[in-house]
C-alpha positions as CSV (number, residue, x, y, z in Angstrom):
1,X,68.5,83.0,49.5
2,X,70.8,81.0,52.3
3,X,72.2,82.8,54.3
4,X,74.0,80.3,56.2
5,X,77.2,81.5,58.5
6,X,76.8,84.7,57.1
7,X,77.7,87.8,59.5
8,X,75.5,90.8,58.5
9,X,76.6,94.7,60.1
10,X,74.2,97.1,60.0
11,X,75.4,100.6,61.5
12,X,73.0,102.7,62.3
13,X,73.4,104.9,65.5
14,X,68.9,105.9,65.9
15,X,68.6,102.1,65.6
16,X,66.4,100.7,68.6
17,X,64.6,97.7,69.7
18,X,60.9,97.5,70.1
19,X,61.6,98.5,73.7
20,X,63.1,101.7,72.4
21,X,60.1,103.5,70.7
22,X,61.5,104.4,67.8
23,X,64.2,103.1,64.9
24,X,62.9,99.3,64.7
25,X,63.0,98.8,60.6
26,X,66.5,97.6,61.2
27,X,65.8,94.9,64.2
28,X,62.7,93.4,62.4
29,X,64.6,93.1,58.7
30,X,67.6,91.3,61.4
31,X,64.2,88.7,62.0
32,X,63.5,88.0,59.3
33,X,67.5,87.5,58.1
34,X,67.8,85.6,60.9
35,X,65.8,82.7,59.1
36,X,67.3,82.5,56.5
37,X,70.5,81.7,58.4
38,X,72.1,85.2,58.7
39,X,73.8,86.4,61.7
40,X,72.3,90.2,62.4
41,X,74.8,92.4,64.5
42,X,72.7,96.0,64.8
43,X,75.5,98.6,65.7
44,X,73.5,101.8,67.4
45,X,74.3,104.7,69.7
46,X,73.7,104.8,73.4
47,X,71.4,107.9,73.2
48,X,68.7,108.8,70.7
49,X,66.5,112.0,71.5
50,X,63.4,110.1,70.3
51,X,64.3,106.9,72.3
52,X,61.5,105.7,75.2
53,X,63.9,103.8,76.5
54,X,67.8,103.9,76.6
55,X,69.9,100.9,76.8
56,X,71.8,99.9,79.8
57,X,75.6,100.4,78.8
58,X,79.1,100.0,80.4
59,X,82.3,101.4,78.9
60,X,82.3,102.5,75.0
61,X,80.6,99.3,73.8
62,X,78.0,97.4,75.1
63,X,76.8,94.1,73.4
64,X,73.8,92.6,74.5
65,X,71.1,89.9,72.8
66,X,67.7,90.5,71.9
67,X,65.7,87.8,70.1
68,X,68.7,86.7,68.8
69,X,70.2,89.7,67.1
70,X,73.1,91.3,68.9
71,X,73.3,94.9,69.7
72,X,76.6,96.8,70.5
73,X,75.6,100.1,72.1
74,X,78.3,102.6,71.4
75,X,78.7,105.3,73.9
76,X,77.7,108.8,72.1
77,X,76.9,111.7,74.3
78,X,73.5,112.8,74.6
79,X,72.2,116.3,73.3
80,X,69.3,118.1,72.7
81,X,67.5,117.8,69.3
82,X,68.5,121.6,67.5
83,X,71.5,121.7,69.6
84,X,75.1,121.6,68.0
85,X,75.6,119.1,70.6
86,X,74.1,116.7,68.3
87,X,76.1,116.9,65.0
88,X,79.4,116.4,67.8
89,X,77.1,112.8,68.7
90,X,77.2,112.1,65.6
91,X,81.1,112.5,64.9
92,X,82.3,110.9,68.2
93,X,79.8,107.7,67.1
94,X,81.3,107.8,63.6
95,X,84.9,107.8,65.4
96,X,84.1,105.3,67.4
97,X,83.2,102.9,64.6
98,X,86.9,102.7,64.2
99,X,87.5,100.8,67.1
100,X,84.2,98.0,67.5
101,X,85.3,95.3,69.9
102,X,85.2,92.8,66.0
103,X,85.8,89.7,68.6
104,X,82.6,90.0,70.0
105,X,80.6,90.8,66.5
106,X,82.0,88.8,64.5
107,X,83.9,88.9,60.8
108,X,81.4,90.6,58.5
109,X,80.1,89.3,55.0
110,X,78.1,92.3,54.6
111,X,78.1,96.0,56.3
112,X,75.0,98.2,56.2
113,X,75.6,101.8,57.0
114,X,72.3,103.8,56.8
115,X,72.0,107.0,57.2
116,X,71.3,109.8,58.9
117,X,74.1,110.1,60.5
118,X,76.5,110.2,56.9
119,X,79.6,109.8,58.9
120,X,79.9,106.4,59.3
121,X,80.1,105.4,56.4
122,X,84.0,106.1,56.2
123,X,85.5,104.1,59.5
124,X,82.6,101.6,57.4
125,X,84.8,101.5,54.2
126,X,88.2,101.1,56.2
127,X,86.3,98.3,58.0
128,X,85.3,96.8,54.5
129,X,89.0,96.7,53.4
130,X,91.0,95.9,56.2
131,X,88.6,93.2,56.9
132,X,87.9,92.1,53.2
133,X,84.2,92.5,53.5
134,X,82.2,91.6,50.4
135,X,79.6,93.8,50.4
136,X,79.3,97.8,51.5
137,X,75.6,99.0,51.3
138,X,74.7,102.9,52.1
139,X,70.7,103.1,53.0
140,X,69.2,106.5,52.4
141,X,66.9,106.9,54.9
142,X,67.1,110.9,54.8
143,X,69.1,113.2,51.7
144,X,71.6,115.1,53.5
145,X,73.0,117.6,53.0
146,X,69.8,118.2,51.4
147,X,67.8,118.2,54.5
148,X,69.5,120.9,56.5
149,X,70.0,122.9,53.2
150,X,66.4,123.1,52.5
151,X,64.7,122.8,56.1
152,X,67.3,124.9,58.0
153,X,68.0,127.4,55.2
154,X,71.6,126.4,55.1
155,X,73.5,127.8,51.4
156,X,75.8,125.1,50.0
157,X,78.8,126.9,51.0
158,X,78.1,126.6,54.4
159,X,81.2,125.0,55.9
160,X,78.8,122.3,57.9
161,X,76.8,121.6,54.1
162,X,80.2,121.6,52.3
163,X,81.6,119.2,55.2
164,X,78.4,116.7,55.1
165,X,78.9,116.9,50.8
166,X,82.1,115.3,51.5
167,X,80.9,112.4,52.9
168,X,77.7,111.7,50.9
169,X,79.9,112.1,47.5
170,X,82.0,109.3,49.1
171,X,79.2,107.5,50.4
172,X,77.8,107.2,46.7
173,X,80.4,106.6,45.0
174,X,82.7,104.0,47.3
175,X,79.8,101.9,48.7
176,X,79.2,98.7,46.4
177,X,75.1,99.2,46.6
178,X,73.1,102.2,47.8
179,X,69.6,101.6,48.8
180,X,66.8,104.5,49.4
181,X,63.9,104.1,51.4
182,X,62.2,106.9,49.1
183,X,61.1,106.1,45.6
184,X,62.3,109.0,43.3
185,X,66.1,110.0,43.7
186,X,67.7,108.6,41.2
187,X,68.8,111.8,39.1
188,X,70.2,113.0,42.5
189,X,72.0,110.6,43.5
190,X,73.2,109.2,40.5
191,X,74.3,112.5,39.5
192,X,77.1,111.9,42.3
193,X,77.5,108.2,42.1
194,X,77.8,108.3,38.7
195,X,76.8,104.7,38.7
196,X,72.9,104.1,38.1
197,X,73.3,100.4,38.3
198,X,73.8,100.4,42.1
199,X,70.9,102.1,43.1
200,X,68.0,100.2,44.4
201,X,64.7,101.1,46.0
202,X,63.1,99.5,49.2
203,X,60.9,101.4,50.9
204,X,59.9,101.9,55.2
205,X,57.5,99.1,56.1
206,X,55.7,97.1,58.8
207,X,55.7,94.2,60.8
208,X,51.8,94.1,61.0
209,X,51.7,91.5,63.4
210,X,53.3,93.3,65.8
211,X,52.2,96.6,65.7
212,X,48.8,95.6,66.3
213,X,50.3,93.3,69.4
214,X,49.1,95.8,72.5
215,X,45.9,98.0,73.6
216,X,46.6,101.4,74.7
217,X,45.3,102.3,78.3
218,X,41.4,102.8,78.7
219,X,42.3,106.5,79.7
220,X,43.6,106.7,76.6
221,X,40.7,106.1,74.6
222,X,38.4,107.6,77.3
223,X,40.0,111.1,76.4
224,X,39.0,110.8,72.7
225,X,35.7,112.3,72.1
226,X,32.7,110.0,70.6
227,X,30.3,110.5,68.4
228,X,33.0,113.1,66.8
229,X,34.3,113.0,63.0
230,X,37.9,112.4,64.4
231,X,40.7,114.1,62.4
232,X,44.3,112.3,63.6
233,X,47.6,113.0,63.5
234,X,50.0,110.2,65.3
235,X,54.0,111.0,64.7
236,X,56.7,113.0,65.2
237,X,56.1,116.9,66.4
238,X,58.7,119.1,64.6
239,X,59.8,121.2,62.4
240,X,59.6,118.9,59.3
241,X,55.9,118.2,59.8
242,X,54.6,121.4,59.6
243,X,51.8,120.6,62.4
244,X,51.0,124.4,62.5
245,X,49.2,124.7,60.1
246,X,47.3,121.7,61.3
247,X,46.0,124.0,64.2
248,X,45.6,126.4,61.5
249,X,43.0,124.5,59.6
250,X,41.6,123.2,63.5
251,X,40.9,127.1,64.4
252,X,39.1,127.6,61.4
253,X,36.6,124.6,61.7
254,X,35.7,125.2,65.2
255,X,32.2,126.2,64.4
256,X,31.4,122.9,63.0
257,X,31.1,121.1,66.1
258,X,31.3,117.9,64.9
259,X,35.1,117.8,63.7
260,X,37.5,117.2,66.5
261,X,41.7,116.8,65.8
262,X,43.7,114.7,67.8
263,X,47.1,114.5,67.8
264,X,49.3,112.1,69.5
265,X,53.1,111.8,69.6
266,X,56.2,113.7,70.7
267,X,59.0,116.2,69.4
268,X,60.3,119.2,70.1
269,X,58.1,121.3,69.0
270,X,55.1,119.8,71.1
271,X,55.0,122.3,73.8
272,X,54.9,125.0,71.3
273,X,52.1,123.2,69.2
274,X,50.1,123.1,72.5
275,X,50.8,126.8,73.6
276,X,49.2,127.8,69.7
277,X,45.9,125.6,70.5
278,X,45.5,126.7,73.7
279,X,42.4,128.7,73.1
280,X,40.7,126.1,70.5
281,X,38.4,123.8,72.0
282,X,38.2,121.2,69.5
283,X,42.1,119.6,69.5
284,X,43.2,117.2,72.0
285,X,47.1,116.4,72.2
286,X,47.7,112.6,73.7
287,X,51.3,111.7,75.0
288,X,53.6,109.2,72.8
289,X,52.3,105.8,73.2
290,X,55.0,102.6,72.8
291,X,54.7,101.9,69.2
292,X,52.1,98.5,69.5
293,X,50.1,100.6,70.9
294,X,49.3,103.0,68.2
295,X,47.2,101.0,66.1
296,X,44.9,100.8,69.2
297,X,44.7,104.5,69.3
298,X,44.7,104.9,65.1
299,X,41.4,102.9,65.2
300,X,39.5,105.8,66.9
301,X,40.5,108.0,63.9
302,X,38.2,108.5,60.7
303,X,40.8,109.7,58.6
304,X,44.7,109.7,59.5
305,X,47.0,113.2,58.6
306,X,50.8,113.5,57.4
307,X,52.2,117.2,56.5
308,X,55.3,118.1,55.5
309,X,56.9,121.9,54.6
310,X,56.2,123.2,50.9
311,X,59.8,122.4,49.5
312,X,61.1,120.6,46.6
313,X,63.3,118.5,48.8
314,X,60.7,116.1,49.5
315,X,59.7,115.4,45.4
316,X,62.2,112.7,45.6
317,X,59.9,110.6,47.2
318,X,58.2,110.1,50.8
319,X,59.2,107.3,53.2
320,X,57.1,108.4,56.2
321,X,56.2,105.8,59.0
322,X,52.8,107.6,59.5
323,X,51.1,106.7,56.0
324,X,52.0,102.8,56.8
325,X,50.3,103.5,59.9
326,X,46.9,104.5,58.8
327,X,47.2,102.2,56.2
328,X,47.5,99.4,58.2
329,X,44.4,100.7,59.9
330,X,42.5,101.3,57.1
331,X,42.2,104.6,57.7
332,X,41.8,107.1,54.6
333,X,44.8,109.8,54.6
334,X,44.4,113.8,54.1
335,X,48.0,114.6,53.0
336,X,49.2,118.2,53.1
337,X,52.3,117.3,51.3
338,X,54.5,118.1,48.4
339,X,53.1,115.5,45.5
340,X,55.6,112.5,44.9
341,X,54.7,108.6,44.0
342,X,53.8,108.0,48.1
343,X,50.6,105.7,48.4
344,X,47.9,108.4,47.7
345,X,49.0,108.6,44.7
346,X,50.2,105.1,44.3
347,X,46.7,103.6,45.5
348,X,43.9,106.0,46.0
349,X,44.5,105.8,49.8
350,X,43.6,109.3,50.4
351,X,43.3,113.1,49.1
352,X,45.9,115.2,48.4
353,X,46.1,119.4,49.5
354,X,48.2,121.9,49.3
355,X,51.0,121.8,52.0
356,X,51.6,124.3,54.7
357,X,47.7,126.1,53.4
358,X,45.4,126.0,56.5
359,X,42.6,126.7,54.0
360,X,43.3,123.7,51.7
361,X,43.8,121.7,55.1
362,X,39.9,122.6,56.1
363,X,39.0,121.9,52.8
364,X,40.4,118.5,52.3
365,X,39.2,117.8,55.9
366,X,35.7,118.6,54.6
367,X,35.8,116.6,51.9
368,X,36.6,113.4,53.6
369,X,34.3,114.3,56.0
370,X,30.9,114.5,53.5
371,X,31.6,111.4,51.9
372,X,29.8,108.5,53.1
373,X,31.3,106.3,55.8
374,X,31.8,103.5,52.6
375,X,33.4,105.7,50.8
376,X,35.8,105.9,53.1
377,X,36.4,102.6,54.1
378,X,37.0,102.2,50.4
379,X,39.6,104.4,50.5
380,X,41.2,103.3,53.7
381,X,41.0,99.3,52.3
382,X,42.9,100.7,49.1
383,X,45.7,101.8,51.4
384,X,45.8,98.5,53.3
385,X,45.8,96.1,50.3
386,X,48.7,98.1,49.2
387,X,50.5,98.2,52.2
388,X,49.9,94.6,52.3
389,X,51.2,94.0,49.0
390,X,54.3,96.4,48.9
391,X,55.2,96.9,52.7
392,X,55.2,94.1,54.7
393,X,58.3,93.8,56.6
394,X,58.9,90.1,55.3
395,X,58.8,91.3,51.7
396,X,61.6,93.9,52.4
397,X,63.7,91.8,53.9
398,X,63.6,89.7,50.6
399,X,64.5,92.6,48.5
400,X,67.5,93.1,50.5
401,X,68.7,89.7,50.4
402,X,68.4,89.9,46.6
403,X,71.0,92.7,46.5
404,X,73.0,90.7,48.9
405,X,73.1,87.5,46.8
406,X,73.4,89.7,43.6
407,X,77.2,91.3,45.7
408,X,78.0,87.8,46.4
409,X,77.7,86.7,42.9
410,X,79.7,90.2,41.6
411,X,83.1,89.0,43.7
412,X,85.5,87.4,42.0
């Protein structure tokens, strides 16, 4: 596990810093490599919707260092989130991976590509040959073109489905390793790689020290209600999370006056999430808070939620951020969500309902809410052992550099 003068390349263009907000797994595995001797080069695009804060840049490519890692910001135009403007950010960032300033990054030993965005992964593979790279690894963060297909109703002849098929039946089959972040895709995706000993699973994680680093304003916490039964939500607002029917289940539990829901986070669909709970007066939406902050605000929760739509899509596995967060918190999770081996039913973390039912929501919420305060903490100490045990950023990081050392021991 030396990594000594070796160059890693990770491409990614939603990977930030934890100035950013948002897209850190990649910069906190780079710490870690760093220790062992690696050098980290974290290739991202200049503009992420769900960015806090965007990078200073100059010209197409912008290198900077951070703690050691260097970033190269590539130019890519910015967009709005369900515009069309977005899949052309994606291309022109893919294009652009064609020409990285190499000088300044440094020879590679090892090229990451992780996706979504799919379309690197092909100026990646000319990379990989014209520079003799060892090892070519394809991280599945998302399944596309499963994704639009399923959430966005798209038919597999669509041209834009048949288009993104291209480059994930490439993406299988030419990369040397393929690691998913979610637990069960293996009949998928060996389907089209065709080669099952490639595949490798390492999941999302945490660097626990610090996202429990910062307090969140006093306001903050001020605007939470005591003496409540606090139902949570902290994450991403749109269309995959289903949060409607969160407001759903909120609308019918408003005679109990002791169950309040709190939601804090952004997305697109925020504004229309506030417009449905206008007239309810037992939800409270909070702002996005920088991500050390959120355990400070997760803390005031008695039980954490995560939702996703009703569709098979998401039986391969889940790989959501939110559960590590109330794990980490030792929070017990209600999970409206399409069953799969995530930590509930891993661990015992939480309680499982019916996705996108409001009625199943209330009842789940009820549940947790008649048990007795050990009970839950049992619950919510399950999840953190596991997280602990499973999660950690550190132990991720080591998985990786397993595969790594197993593609240096494949060359010739």
């Amino acid at each position: 596990m030396n990594g000594q003068g070796k160059v890693i390349w990770i491409i990614n263009q939603f990977a930030g810093t934890p100035e950013s907000g948002w897209g850190e797994r990649h910069y906190y595995l780079g710490q870690y490599w760093k220790k062992l001797g690696y050098e980290v080069k974290i290739i991202s695009g200049s503009f992420n919707h769900v960015f806090n804060k965007f990078p200073e840049t100059s010209g197409r490519y912008t290198t900077e260092k951070l703690d050691g890692i260097t970033f190269c910001w590539v130019k890519s135009p910015s967009y709005k989130p369900l515009s069309l403007m977005r899949f052309w950010s994606m291309l022109i960032f893919a294009f652009r991976i064609y020409r990285l300033p190499i000088d300044k990054l440094m020879k590679p030993d090892i090229i990451i590509v992780s996706s979504m965005p799919i379309f690197p992964i092909l100026p990646a593979y000319r990379l990989k040959k014209k520079l003799k790279v060892k090892t070519l690894i394809f991280e599945v963060r998302d399944l596309w073109p499963l994704t639009p297909r399923y959430l966005g109703g798209y038919l597999s002849w669509n041209p834009m489905i048949a288009f993104i098929s291209m480059f994930e039946k490439f993406a299988y089959r030419r990369s040397d390793k393929i690691v998913s972040l979610m637990p069960d895709p293996a009949h998928y995706i060996n389907t089209i790689s065709r080669d099952p000993k490639k595949l490798f699973h390492i999941p999302n994680g945490i660097n626990q020290e610090v996202l429990q680093s910062e307090q969140v304003g006093e306001d903050v916490i001020a605007s939470i209600p005591k003496n409540k039964f606090i139902v949570g939500y902290a994450g991403t607002l749109g269309l995959a999370n289903a949060m409607e029917y969160f407001i759903e289940a909120a609308s019918l539990l408003q005679d109990n006056p002791d169950i309040f829901f709190v939601i804090i986070g952004d997305g697109y669909l925020r504004d229309e999430l506030i417009k449905k709970a206008s007239a309810l007066n037992n939800v409270k939406f909070l702002e996005k808070v920088p991500r050390k902050q959120v355990q400070s605000v997760i803390r005031h929760f008695d039980i954490g939620f995560i939702s996703s739509r009703n569709l098979s899509l998401y039986c391969y596995g889940g790989a959501a951020n939110k559960f590590f967060d109330y794990m980490l918190a030792s929070k017990p999770i209600l999970a409206a969500y399409v069953e799969n081996n995530d930590p509930i039913k891993l661990c015992g973390c939480g309680l499982r309902v019916a996705p996108e039912d409001p009625n199943a929501i209330k009842s789940g919420i009820l549940r947790l809410y008649h048990m007795t305060p050990e009970e839950r903490q049992t619950m919510g100490a399950k999840g953190n052992a596991y997280l602990m045990k499973k999660h950690d950023i550190s132990i991720l990081a080591s998985q990786f550099v397993e595969i790594f050392d197993e593609g240096e021991a494949a060359m010739p």
